[in-house]
C-alpha positions in Angstrom: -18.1 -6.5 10.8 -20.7 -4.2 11.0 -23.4 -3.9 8.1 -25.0 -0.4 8.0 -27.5 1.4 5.7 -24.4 2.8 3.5 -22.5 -0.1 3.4 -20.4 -2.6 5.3 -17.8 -1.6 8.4 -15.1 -3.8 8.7 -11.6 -4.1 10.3 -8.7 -6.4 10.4 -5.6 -6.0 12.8 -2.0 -8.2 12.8 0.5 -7.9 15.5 4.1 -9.2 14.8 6.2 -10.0 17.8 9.8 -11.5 18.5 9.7 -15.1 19.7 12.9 -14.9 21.2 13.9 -17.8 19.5 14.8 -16.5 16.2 11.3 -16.4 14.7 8.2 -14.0 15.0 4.5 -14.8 16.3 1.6 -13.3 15.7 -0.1 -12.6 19.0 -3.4 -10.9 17.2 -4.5 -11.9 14.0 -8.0 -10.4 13.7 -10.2 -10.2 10.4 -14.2 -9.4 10.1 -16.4 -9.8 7.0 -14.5 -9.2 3.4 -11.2 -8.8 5.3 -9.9 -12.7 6.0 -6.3 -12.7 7.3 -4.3 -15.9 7.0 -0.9 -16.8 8.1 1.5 -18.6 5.5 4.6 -20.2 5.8 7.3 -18.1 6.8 11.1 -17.8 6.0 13.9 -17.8 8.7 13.0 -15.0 11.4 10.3 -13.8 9.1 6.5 -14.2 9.4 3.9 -14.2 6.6 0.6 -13.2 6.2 -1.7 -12.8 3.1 -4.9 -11.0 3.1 -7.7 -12.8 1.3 -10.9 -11.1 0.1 -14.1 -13.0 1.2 -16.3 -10.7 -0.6 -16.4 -8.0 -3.1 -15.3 -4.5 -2.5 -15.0 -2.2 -1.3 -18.0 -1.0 -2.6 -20.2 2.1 -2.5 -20.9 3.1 0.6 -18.3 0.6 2.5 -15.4 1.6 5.0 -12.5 -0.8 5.3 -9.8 -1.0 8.0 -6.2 -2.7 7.5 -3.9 -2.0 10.9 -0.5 -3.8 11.5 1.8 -3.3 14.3 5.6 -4.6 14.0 7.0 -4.7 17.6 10.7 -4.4 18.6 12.9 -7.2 17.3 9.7 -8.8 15.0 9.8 -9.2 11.0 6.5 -9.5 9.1 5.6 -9.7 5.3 1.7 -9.2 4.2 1.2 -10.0 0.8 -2.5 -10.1 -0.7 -3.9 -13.5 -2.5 -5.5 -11.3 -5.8 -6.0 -7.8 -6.7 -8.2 -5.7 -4.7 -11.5 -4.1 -7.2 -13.0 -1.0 -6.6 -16.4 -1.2 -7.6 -20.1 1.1 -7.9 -22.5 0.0 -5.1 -26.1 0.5 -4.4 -25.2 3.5 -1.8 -23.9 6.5 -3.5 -21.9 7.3 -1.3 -17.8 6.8 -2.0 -15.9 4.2 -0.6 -13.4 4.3 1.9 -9.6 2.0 2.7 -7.4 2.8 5.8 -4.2 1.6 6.3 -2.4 1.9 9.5 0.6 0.3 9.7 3.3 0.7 12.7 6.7 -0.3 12.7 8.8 0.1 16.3 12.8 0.7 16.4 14.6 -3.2 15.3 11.0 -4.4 13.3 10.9 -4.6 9.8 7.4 -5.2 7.7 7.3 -5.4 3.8 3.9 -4.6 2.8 3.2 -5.8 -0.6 -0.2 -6.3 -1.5 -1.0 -6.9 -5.1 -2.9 -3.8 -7.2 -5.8 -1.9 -6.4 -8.5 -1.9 -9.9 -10.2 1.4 -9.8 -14.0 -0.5 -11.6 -16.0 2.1 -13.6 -18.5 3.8 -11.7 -16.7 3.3 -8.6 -15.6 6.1 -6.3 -12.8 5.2 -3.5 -10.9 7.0 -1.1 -7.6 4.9 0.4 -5.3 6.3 3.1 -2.0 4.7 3.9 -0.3 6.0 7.4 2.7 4.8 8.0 4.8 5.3 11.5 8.4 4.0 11.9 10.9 4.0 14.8 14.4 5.3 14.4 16.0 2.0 13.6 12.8 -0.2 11.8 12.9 -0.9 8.3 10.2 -0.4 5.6 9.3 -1.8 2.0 5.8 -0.5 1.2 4.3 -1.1 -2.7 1.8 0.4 -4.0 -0.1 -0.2 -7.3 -3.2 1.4 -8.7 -4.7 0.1 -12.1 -7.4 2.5 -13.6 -10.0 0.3 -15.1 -10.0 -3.3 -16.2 -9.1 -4.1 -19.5 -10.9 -1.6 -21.9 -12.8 0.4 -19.5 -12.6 3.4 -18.2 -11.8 4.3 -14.3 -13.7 4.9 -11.7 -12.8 7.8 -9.5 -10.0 7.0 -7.4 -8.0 9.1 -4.4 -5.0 8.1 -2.7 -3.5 9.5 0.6 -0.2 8.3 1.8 2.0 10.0 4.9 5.2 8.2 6.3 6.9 9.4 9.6 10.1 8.3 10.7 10.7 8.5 14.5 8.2 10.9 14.5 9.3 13.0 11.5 7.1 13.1 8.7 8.8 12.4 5.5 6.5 12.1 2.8 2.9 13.1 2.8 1.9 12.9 -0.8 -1.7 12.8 -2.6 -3.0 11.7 -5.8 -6.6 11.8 -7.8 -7.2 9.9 -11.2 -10.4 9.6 -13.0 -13.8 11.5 -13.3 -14.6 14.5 -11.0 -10.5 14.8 -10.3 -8.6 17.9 -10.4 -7.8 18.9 -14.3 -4.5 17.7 -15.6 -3.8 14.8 -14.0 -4.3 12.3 -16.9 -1.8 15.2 -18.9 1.7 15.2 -19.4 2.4 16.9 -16.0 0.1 13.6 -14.7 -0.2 10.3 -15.3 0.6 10.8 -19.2 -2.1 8.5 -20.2 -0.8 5.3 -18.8 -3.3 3.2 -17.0 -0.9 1.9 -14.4 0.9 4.1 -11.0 2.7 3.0 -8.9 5.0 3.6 -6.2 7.6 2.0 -3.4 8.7 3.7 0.1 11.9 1.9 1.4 13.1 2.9 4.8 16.8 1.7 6.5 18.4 3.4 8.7 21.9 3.0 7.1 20.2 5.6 4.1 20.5 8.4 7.4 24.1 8.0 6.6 24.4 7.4 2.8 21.3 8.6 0.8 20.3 7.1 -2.5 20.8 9.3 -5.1 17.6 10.9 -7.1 18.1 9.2 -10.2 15.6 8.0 -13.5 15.2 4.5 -13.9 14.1 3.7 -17.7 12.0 6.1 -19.4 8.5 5.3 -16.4 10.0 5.6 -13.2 12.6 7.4 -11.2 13.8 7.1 -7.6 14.2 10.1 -4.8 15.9 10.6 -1.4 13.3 11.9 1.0 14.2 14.3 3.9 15.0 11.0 6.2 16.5 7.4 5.8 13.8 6.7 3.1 14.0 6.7 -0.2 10.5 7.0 -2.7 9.9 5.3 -5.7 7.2 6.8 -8.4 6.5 4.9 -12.0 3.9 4.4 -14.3 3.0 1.9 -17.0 0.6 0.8 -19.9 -1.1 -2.2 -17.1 -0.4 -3.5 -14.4 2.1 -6.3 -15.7 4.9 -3.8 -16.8 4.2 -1.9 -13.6 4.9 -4.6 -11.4 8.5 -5.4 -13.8 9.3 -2.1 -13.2 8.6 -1.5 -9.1 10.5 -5.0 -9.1 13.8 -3.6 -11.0 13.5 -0.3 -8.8 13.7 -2.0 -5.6 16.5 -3.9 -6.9 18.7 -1.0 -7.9 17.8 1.0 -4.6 19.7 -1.9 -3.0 
């Protein structure tokens, strides 16, 4: 970790890797300052890690890394042990959280952290890159509340860009709260719900039979993207129903 005038620097880095005995390990397991990575009991082949917040954040001023690497063969799940909060620091300067997450041909990694809270008065930036081999497999969630529970949001931006053996399938942007482009709290936006959300599934059997682009309920709908990947988009009134909902879409994908 690396504490500078603006804020704090910090990084954290898992590696998955086949045992060859049925099982993954977790040859680098790295975590500085607010990032804490702990390893959790696993199921069958799969291992489990949860990201635990040691300290506030990210606030003003403060850069956060998140990098995972799924090697041939290797299955890994990271969940997160509360919701991440966005808040105001004394820089006033934005925030920024990278994820880079890599996933080579026979991996598989569900990344499933729980919601991001965009604070009042914060300002964050979060970028999610996402490269898959041919044959790995994806489940990604995303969740974004906009404020805690009667207050307004903070100013939040979200990148995310998903290749698949080197072919970019989705590259997709959004901006909510103060200072964000016009509209986006409108009908053609977020329609005033609170709650967005989204899932990227990737198998390489959808290169063969795409799901089909469909609405689920009255808040959601799912899409084929130009690969074997298939996009999830809803929003909700909190983060509660959003979660019901992502949970009945990934279901119904299959």
């Amino acid at each position: 970790m690396t504490t500078v005038a603006g804020g704090v620097r910090a990084v954290a880095r898992i590696v998955a890797r086949d045992d060859g005995r049925g099982g993954a390990s977790l040859p680098v397991l790295d975590s500085e300052g607010p990032l804490a990575l702990r390893r959790t009991r696993g199921s069958g082949a799969q291992a489990r890690v949860m990201l635990v917040g040691a300290m506030s954040g990210p606030l003003g001023g403060d850069h956060f890394t998140v990098e995972a690497d799924v090697e041939p063969g290797a299955r890994l799940r990271v969940g997160s042990a509360a919701a991440t909060i966005a808040l105001p620091g004394q820089s006033k300067g934005g925030a920024r959280y990278d994820v880079r997450l890599r996933v080579a041909d026979g991996g598989e990694l569900h990344w499933l952290p729980e919601q991001l809270i965009s604070a009042r008065g914060s300002d964050l930036h979060v970028t999610t890159r996402v490269d898959v081999g041919a044959t790995g497999r994806l489940v990604l969630r995303e969740e974004q509340v906009l404020g805690r529970v009667g207050e307004e949001s903070g100013r939040l931006s979200s990148r995310i860009r998903v290749g698949v053996a080197g072919r970019v399938v989705l590259d997709q942007e959004l901006a909510c709260g103060p200072g964000a482009p016009g509209g986006w709290d409108g009908p053609a936006g977020l329609g005033g719900y609170r709650a967005v959300g989204q899932l990227v599934v990737v198998r390489p059997e959808f290169a063969a039979a795409p799901v089909m682009a469909r609405l689920l309920g009255d808040n959601a709908a799912v899409m084929p993207l130009a690969g074997p990947a298939a996009l999830v988009s809803a929003v909700a009134a909190d983060a509660l129903r959003l979660r019901e909902v992502l949970d009945e879409a990934l279901a119904a994908v299959g």
